[in-house]
C-alpha positions as CSV (number, residue, x, y, z in Angstrom):
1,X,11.7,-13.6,-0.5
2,X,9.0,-11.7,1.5
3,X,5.1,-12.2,-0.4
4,X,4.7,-8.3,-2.1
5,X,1.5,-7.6,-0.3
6,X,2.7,-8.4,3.1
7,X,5.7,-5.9,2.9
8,X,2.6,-3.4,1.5
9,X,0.1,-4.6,4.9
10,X,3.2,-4.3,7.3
11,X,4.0,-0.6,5.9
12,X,0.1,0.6,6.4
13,X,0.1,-1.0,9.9
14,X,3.7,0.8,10.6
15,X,2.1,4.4,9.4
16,X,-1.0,3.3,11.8
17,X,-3.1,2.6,9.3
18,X,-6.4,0.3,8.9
19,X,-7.1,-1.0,5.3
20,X,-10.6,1.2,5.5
21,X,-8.3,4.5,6.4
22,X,-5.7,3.7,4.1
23,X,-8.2,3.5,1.4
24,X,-9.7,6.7,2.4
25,X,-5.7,8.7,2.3
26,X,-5.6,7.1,-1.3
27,X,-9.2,7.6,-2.6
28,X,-10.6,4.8,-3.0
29,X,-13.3,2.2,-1.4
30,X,-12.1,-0.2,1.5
31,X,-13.1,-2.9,-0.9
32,X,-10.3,-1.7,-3.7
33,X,-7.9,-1.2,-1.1
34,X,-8.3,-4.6,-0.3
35,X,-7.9,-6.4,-3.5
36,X,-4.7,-4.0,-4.1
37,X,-3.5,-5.2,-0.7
38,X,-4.3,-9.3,-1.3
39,X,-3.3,-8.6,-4.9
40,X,-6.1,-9.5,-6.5
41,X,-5.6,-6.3,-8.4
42,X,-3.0,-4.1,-9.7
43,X,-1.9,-0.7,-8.4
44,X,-2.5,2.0,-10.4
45,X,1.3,3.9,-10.1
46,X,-1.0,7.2,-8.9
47,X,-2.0,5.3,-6.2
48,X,1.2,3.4,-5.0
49,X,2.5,7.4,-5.1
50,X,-0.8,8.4,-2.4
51,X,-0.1,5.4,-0.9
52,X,3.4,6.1,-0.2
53,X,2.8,9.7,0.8
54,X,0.4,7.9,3.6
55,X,2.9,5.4,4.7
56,X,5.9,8.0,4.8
57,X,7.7,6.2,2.6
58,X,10.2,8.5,0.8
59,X,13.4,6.2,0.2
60,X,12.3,4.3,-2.7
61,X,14.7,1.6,-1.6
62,X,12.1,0.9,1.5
63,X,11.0,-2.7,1.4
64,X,7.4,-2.0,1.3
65,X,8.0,-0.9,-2.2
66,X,8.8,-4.4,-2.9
67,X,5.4,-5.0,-4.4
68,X,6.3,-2.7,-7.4
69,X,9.2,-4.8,-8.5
């Protein structure tokens, strides 16, 4: 099974995203965004939803939303 957090990395880096301007689309610092990304802390469901918005992820059986299962 794929490691959560990578499936989250690869879908910001497929929406052209850096950690520090995926962190801004969601509203928060580059150092939150990191710890969600190495999952070091959990995602608030408000922003997996901005997150997601970002990424242009609208079929909830994508597999970047693997890191909410």
């Amino acid at each position: 099974m794929s490691n959560p957090m990578n499936e989250m990395k690869a879908a910001r880096i497929r929406a052209g995203y850096t950690q520090n301007g995926m962190a801004k689309a969601v509203g928060v610092s580059t150092d939150t965004y990191n710890r969600y990304e190495n999952g070091k802390t959990d995602i608030p469901l408000s922003i997996v939803l901005k997150f997601c918005i970002a990424a242009g992820i609208k079929d909830p059986s994508d597999r970047a939303l693997i890191f909410l299962r």
